[in-house]
C-alpha positions in Angstrom: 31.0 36.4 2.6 31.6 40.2 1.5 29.4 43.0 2.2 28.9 45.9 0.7 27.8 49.4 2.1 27.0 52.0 0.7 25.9 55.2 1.8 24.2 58.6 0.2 23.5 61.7 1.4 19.3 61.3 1.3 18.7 65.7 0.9 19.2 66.2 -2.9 19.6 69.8 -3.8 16.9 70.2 -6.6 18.7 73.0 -8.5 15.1 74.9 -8.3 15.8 78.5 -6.9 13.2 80.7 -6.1 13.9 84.5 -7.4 10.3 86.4 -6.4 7.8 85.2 -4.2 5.4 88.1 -4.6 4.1 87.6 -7.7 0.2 87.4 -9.0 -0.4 83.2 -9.3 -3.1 83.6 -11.1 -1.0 85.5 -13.9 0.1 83.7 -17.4 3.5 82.7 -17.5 6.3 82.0 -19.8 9.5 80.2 -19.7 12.7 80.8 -21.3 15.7 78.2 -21.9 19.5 79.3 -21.8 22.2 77.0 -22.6 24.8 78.1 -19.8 27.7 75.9 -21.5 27.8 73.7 -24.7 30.8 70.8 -24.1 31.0 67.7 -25.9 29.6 65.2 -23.7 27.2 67.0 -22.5 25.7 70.8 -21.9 24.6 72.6 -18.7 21.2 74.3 -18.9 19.1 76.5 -17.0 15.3 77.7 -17.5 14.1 80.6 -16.1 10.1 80.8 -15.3 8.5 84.5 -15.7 5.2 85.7 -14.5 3.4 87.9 -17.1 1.8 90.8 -15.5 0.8 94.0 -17.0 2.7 93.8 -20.1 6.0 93.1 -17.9 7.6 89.7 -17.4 8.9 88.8 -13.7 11.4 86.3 -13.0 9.9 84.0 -10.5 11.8 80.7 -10.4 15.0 79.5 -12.5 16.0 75.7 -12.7 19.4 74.2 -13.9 20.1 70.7 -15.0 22.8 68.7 -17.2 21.8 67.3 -20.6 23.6 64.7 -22.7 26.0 61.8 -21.5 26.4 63.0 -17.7 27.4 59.7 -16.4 29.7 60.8 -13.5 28.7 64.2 -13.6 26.8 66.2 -10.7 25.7 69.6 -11.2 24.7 72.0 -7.7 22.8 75.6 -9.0 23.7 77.3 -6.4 22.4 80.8 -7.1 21.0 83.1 -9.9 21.2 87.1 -10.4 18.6 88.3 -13.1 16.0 90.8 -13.7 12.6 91.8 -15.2 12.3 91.4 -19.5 13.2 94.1 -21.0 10.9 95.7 -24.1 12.6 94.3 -26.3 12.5 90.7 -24.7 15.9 90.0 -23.3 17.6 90.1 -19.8 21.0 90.4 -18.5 22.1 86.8 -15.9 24.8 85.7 -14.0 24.3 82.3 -12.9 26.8 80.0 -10.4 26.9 76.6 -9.5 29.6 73.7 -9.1 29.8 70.7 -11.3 31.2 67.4 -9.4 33.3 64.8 -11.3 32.5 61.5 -9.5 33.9 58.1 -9.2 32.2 55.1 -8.5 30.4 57.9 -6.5 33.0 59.4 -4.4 33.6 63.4 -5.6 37.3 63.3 -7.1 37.3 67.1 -8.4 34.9 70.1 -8.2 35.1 73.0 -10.2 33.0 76.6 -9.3 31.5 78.0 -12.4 30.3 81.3 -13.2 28.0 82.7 -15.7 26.3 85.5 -17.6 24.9 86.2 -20.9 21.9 87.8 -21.8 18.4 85.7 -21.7 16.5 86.2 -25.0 
């Protein structure tokens, strides 16, 4: 007889992090897609939610997520640093999180990354 176990860790980070929590609800909104890295396999995303009040947009939420063949591949958003649209529609970001290399779902290598560009 053999018997497997397995076991998970049941809280899933849901790279969803919340940047303003004053904001008008009731406001339009608008979001706007960065690719944060563009590899072979696969990319590393993030979309970041404005509120559109007055003219001005208003970073309210930013999500991240792993497109492509990510088969072994876990990505943590761990933070975001952005502001307000400028005129001109663009926005200076530095993003971090930490992309896990599994196998057979045990973490062999974790690497920290950092970005920034501009959101346009």
């Amino acid at each position: 007889m053999v018997q497997i176990i397995s076991a998970s860790d049941s809280e899933k980070k849901s790279n969803r992090i919340s940047i303003t929590e004053d904001y008008n609800r009731k406001s339009n909104s608008a979001i706007k897609q960065v690719k944060l890295e563009d590899n072979w396999t696969f990319d590393i995303n993030m979309l970041v939610t404005y509120s559109i009040e007055q003219n001005q947009y208003i970073p309210i939420e930013s999500n991240s997520f792993l497109t492509g063949l990510v088969s072994g591949y876990n990505w943590e958003f761990n933070s975001i640093n952005t502001n307000k649209l400028n005129p001109n529609g663009k926005a200076e970001y530095i993003a971090n999180g930490n992309l896990k290399w599994n196998l057979f779902g045990i973490t062999v290598y974790s690497e920290s990354k950092t970005f920034n560009g501009t959101i346009e």
